[in-house]
TORMILUM-129493 format. One line per 5 residues: number of its first residue (from 1); their letters; for each residue x, y, z negated of C-alpha. Coordinates in Angstrom, 2 decimals, always signed. Layout:
<sites>
NUM> A> X Y Z; ...
</sites>
This chain:
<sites>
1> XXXXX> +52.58 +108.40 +169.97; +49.55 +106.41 +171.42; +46.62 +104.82 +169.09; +47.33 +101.34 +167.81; +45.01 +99.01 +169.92
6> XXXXX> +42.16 +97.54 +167.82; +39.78 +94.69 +169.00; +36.88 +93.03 +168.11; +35.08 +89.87 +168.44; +31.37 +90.44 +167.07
11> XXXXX> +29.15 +87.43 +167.49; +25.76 +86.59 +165.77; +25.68 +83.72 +163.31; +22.60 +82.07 +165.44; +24.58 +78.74 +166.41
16> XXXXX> +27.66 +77.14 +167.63; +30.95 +79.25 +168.86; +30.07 +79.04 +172.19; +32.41 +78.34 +175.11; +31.74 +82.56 +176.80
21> XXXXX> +32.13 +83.92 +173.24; +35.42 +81.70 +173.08; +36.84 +83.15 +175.93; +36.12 +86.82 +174.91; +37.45 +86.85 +171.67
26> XXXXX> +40.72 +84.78 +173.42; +40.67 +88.02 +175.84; +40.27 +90.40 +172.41; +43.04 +88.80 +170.72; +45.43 +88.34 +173.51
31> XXXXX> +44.89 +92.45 +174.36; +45.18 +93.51 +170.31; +48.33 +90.79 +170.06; +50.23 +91.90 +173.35; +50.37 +95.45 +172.28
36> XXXXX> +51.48 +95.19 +168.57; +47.55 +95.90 +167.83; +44.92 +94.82 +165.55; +41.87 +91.98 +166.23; +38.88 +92.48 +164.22
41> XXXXX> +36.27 +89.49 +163.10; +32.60 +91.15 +162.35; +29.42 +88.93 +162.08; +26.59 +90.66 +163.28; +24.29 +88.82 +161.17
46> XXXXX> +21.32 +91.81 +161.14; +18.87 +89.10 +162.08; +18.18 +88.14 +159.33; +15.52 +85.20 +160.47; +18.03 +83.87 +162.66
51> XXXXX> +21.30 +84.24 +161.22; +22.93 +81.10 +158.86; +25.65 +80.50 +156.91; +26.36 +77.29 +158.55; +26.58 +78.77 +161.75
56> XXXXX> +28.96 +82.02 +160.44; +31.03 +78.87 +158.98; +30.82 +76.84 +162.76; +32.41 +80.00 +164.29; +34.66 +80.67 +161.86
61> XXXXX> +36.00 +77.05 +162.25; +36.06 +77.51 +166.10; +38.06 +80.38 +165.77; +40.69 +78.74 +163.43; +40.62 +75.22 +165.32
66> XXXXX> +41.41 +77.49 +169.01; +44.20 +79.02 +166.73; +42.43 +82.87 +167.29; +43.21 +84.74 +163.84; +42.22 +87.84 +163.04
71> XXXXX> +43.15 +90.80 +160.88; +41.59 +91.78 +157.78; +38.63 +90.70 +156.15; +35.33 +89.29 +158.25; +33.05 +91.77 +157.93
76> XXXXX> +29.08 +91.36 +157.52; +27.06 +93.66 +159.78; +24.14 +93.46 +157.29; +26.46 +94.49 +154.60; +26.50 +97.75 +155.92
81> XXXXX> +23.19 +98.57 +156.44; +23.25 +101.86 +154.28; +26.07 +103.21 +156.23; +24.27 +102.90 +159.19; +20.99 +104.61 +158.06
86> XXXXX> +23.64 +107.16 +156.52; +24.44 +108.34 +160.44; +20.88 +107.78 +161.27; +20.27 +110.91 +158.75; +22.57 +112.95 +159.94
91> XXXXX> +21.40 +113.03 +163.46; +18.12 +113.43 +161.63; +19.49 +116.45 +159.89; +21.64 +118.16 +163.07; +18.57 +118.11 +165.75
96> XXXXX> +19.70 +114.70 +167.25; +17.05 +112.77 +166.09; +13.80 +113.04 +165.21; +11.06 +110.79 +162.96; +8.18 +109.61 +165.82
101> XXXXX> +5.17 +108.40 +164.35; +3.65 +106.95 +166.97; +1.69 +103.43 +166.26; +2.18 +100.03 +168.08; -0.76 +100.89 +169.10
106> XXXXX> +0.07 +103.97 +170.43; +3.23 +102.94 +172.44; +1.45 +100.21 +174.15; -1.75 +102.06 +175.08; +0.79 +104.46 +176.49
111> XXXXX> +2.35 +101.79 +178.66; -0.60 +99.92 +179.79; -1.64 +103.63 +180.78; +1.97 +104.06 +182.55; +1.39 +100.96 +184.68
116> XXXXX> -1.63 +101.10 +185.94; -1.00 +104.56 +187.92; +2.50 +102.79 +188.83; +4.55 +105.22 +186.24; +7.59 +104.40 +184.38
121> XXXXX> +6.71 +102.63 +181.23; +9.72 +104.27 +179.47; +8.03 +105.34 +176.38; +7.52 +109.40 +176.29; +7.31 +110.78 +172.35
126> XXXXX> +5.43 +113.15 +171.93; +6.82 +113.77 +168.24; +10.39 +114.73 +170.06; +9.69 +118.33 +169.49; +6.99 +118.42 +167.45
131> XXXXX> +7.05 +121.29 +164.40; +8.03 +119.35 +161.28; +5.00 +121.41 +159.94; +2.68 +119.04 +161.65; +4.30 +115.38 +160.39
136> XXXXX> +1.79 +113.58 +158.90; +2.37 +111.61 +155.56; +2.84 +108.30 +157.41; +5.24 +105.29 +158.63; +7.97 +106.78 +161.12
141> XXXXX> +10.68 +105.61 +162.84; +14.15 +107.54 +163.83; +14.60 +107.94 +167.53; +17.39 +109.41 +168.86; +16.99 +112.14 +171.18
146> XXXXX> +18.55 +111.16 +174.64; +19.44 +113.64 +177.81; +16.25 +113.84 +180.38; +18.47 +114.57 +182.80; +21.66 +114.08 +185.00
151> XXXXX> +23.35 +110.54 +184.57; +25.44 +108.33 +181.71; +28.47 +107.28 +183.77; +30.39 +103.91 +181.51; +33.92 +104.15 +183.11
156> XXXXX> +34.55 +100.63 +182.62; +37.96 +98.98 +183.02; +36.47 +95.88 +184.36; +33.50 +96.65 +187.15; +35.01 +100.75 +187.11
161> XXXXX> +32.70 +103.40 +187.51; +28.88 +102.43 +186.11; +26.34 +105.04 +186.85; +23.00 +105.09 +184.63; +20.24 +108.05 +185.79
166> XXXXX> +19.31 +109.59 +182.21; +15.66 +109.55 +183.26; +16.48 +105.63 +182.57; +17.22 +106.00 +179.29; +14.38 +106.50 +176.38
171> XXXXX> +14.66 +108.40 +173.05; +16.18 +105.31 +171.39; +14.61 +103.62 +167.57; +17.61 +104.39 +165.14; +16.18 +103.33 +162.14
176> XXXXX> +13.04 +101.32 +161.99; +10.14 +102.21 +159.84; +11.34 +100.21 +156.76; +14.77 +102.03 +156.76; +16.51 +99.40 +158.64
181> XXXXX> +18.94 +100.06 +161.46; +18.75 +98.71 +164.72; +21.14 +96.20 +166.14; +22.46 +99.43 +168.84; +23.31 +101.92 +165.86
186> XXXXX> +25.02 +99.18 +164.10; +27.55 +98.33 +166.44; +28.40 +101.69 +167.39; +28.65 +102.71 +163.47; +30.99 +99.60 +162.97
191> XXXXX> +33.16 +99.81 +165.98; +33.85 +103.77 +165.46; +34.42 +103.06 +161.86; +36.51 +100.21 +162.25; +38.48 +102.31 +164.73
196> XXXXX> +38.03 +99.78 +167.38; +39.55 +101.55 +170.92; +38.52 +98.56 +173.47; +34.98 +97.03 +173.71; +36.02 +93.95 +175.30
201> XXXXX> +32.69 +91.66 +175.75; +30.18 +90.20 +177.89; +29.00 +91.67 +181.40; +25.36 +90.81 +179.54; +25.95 +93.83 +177.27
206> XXXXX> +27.20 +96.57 +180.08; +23.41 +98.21 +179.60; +23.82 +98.48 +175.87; +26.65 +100.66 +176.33; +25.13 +103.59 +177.83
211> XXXXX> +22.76 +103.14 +175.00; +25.40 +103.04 +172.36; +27.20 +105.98 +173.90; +24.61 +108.07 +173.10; +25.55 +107.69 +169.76
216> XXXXX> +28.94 +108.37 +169.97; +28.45 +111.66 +172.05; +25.58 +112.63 +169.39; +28.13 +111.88 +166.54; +31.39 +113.49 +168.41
221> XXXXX> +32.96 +110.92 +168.47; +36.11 +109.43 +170.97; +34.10 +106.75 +173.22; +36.13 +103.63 +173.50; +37.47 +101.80 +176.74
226> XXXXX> +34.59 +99.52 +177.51; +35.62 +96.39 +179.51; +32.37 +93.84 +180.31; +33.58 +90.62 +181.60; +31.45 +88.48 +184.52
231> XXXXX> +29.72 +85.39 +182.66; +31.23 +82.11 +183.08; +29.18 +80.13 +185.26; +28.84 +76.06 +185.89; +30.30 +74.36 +188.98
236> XXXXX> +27.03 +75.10 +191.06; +27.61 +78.85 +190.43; +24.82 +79.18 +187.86; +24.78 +80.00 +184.50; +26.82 +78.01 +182.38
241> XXXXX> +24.47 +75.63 +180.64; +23.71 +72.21 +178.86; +23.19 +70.50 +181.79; +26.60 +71.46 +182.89; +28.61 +69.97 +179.98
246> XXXXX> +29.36 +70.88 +176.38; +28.84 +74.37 +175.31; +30.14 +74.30 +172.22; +33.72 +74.93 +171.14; +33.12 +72.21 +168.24
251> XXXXX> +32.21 +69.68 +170.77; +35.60 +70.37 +173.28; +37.66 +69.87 +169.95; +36.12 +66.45 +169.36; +36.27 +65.70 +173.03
256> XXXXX> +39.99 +65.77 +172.18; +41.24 +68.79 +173.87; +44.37 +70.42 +172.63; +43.83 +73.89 +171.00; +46.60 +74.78 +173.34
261> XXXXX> +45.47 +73.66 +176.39; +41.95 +75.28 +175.70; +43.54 +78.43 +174.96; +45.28 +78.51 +178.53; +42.42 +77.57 +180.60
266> XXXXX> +40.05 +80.23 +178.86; +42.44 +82.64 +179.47; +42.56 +81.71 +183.24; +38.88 +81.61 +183.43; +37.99 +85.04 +185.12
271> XXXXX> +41.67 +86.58 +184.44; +44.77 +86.15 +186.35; +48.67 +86.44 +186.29; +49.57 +85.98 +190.00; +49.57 +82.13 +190.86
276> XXXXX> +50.76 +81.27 +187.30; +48.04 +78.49 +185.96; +50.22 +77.14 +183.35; +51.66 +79.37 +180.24; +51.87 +80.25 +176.42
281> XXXXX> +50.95 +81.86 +174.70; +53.57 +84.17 +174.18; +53.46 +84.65 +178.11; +49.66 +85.10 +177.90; +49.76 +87.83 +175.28
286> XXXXX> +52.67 +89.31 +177.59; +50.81 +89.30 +180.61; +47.07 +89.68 +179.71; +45.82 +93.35 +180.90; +42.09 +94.14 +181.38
291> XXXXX> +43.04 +95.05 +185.35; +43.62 +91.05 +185.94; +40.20 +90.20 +185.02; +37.79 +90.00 +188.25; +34.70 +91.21 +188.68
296> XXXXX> +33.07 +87.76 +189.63; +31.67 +84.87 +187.57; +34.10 +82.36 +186.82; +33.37 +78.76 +187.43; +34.38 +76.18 +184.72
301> XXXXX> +36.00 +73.29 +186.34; +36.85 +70.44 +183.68; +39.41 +68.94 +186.33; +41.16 +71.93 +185.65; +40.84 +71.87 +181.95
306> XXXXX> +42.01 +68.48 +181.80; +45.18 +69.03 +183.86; +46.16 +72.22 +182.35; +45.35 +69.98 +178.64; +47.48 +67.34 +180.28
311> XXXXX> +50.48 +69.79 +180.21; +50.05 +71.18 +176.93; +50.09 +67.46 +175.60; +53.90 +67.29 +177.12; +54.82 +70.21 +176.45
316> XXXXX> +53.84 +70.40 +172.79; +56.46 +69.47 +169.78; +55.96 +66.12 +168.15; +55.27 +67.28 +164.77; +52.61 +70.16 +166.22
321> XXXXX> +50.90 +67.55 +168.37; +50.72 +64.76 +165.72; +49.57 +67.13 +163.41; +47.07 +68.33 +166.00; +46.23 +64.92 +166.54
326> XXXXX> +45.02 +64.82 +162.31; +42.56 +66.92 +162.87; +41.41 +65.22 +166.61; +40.73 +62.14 +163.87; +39.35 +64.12 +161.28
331> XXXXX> +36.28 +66.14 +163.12; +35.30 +63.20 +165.17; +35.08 +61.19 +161.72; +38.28 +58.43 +162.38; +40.25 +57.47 +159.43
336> XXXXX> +43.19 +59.11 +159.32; +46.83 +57.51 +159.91; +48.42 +55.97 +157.41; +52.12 +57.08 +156.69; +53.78 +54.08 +158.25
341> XXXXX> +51.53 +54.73 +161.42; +51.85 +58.73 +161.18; +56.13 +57.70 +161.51; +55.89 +55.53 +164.04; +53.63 +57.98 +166.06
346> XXXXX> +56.26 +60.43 +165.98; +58.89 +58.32 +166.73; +57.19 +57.38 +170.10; +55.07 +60.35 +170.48; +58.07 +60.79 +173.97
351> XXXXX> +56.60 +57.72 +175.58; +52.69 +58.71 +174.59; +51.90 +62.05 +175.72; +53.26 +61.89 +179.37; +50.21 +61.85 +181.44
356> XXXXX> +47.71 +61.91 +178.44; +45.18 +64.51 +179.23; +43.39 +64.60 +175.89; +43.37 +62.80 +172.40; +41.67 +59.83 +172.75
361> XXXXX> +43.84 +59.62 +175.73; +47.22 +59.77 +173.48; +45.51 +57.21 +170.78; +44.53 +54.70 +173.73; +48.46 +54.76 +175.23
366> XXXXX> +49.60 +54.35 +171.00; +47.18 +51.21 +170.46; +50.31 +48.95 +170.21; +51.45 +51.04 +167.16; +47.58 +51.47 +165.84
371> XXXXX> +47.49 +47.63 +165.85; +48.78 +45.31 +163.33; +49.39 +41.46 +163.91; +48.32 +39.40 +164.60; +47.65 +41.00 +168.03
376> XXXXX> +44.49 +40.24 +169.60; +45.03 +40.63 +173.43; +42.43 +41.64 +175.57; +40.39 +39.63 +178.34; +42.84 +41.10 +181.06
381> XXXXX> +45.64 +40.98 +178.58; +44.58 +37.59 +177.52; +45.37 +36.12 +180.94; +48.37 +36.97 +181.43; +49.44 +34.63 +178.60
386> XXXXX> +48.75 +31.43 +179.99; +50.91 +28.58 +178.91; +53.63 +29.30 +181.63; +53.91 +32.66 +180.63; +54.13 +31.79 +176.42
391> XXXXX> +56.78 +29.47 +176.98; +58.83 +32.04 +179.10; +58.21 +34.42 +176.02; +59.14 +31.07 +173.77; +62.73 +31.16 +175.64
396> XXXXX> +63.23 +35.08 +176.02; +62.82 +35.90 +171.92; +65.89 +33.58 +171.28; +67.87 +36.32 +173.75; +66.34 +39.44 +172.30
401> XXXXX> +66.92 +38.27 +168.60; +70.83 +38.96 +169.49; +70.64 +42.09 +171.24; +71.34 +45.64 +169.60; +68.43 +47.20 +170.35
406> XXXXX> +69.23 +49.76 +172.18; +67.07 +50.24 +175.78; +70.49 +49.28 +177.74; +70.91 +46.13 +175.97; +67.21 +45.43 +175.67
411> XXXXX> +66.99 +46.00 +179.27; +70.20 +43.66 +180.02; +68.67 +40.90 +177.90; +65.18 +41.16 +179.62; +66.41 +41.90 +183.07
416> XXXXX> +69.45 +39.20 +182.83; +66.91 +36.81 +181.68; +64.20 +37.14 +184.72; +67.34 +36.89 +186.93; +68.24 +33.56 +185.53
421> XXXXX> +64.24 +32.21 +185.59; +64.56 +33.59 +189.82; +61.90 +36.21 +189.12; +60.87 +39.18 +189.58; +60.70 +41.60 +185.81
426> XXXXX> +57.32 +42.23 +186.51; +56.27 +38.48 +186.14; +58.26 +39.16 +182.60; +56.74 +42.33 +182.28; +52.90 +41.30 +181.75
431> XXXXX> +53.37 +38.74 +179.36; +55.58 +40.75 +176.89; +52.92 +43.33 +177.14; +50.26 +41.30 +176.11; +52.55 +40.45 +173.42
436> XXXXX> +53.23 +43.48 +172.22; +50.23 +45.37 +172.73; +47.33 +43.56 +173.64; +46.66 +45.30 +176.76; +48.23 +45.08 +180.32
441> XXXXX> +48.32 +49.58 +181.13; +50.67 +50.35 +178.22; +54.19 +52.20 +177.54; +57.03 +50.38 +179.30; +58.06 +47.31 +177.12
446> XXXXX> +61.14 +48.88 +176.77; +59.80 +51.69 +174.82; +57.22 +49.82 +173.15; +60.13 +47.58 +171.43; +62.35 +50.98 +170.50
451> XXXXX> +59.41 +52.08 +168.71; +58.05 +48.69 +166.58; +61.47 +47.90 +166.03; +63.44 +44.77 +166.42; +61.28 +43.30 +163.55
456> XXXXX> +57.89 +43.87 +164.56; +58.64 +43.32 +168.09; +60.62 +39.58 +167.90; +57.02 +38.96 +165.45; +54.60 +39.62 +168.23
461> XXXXX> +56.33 +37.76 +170.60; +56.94 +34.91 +168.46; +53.19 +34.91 +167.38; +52.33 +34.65 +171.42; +55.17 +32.18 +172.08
466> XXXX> +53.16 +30.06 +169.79; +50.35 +28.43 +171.76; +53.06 +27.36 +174.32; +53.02 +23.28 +174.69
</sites>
């Protein structure tokens, strides 16, 4: 029987979720949840000078809001601390390590030394093999002892074959010279121990890996599959940065992107399923393999986003998508809706999210249901309710009052009613718009009356009927 997958998303609490860490934890959890495996959440919060709750708290909300859960408890990096030193002393004891008690001082006059007859300034100890006998009673540090020769090759599933020349590679700091471990023997300690099997992250950390293998060959223990993914880059093919746009998964929520929609676009940002642009996630988690992620920088193209959030908007179930919607209102710091509202959003949520790309979006196509009477139209609105046009709407209400309100008969009323006036039910058509919502781009009339009801609606147009003479 093969191992149970096990994933992990590790970022450092230094700041926002942002929009490359996103996308590898999305390519962590789809992996762990396509294969029946398990998706790990650790915090690598070692720095301590840097690291804040707040910001643990903003990616722990960015991971809930893009609907990413994970498996058993976060765990804190710095919490384990001891752990790590524990395998730091046990290469100590087998020969694997050694204390170096080289100064600052030391290291640097050995570099400055290194340059200036053009050597490599990879720092040399000369406490590697030094008799224990001779250790002085002073500050040391743990370095691990690293091959001299032949080559670290990272067989990764994402750029294949990565070759590093040992001579590359220096003796390592393990444990610093207050007892604390380094960021390198952390993360090896916690994936091994964790049991993590894919190292799914950042083509930024592809270095760190030979680094961190050292560990796991000094230790004996089964190297994972290492996968480093191409950055995401901006439309200009640089680094993705402010100037581009948001960076920040916070800020895409309260631009009013569905988690949904988010979700599929990360995914297709530097992975691919044939031609397929639009899916679920159910299809992504079936789909997703580390061999359909490319080797290139993907460029973020909001065009894309916003079509691809477009279709998750119509696609979505009512309930989902107004419940979505609640928390659209709540992190950009809108009131919420009120019951009455929250039912009459569902009941035309069918004739609102066609063609809305995003939230606000949605809320601008449902401002006839947002609005209450007496309807203020707007300046384009506004003229189309001239006094020709009120007492048309004056002499129309009297034929809606007796229909049943269904769409045929509301549609016979309105449409037998234009044919008797000789015109065309688009001269009808602005007017009872401007009625009904205030605004000339709305819902078709039609719908708009379905959803107020026969009440509501015969009230709007009899408050606009009024200033006919």
């Amino acid at each position: 029987m093969s191992k149970q997958v096990v994933t992990r998303f590790a970022p450092s609490p230094t700041g926002f979720l942002h929009i490359g860490g996103a996308r590898t934890a999305l390519f962590n959890w789809l992996f762990a949840r396509g294969r029946g495996g398990k998706f790990l959440l650790r915090i690598e919060d070692t720095d301590r000078a840097r690291s804040t709750p707040e910001a643990t708290q903003a990616i722990l909300d960015g991971l809930t809001w893009l609907g990413l859960d994970h498996d058993g408890e976060v765990v804190s990096q710095f919490a384990r601390a001891a752990r790590h030193a524990e395998v730091a002393q046990e290469l100590l004891s087998e020969g694997k390590a050694y204390k170096c008690f080289a100064t600052q001082g030391e290291i640097e006059a050995f570099r400055e030394a290194a340059r200036a007859e053009g050597l490599s300034t990879l720092y040399q100890s000369p406490w590697r093999d030094a008799d224990p006998a001779t250790h002085p009673d002073a500050p040391f540090v743990i370095r691990i002892k690293a091959p001299r020769e032949g080559a670290t090759v990272i067989a990764d599933a994402v750029q294949g074959d990565v070759t590093i020349r040992n001579d590359q590679l220096d003796d390592m700091v393990l444990l610093r010279s207050d007892g604390t471990p380094v960021y390198m023997l952390a993360v090896a300690v916690d994936d091994h121990d964790t049991g993590v099997t894919h190292v799914i992250r950042g083509d930024d950390h592809l270095n760190n890996a030979a680094r961190q293998m050292l560990i796991y060959e000094a230790m004996g223990w089964p190297l994972p599959v290492y996968a480093h993914i191409p950055l995401i880059h901006g439309p200009d093919g640089k680094k993705l940065s402010k100037r581009h746009g948001a960076l920040g998964v916070d800020e895409y929520q309260k631009m009013g992107y569905p988690a949904a929609g988010m979700r599929n676009y990360l995914a297709r940002l530097g992975w691919s399923h044939g031609d397929d642009e639009f899916f679920t996630d159910a299809q992504a988690q079936d789909w997703f393999g580390l061999d359909g992620i490319g080797k290139s920088p993907a460029r973020f193209d909001f065009k894309k986003l916003e079509n691809l959030s477009g279709q998750h908007i119509a696609a979505a179930e009512d309930a989902a998508l107004l419940h979505e919607l609640g928390g659209f209102l709540k992190v950009t710091g809108q009131a919420g809706l009120s019951e009455d509202k929250a039912a009459l959003m569902a009941a035309g949520m069918y004739c609102l999210k066609e063609r809305a790309k995003t939230f606000p979006e949605l809320l601008d196509k449902a401002e006839f249901i947002l609005s209450d009477r007496p309807i203020e139209p707007d300046e384009k609105a506004a003229a189309q309710l001239d006094n020709v046009s009120r007492s048309i709407l004056k002499e129309l209400t009297p034929r809606l009052q007796t229909a049943t309100w269904s769409r045929e008969d509301l549609e016979a009323a309105a449409m037998g009613f234009a044919a008797e006036k000789d015109m065309k039910f688009g001269k009808l058509a602005g007017p009872m718009r401007a009625a009904l919502a205030g605004r000339s781009a709305t819902p078709s009339v039609f719908d708009m009356m379905l959803v107020l009801g026969r009440e509501e609606s015969l009230a709007r147009l009899q408050d606009a009927a009024q200033g006919a003479e």
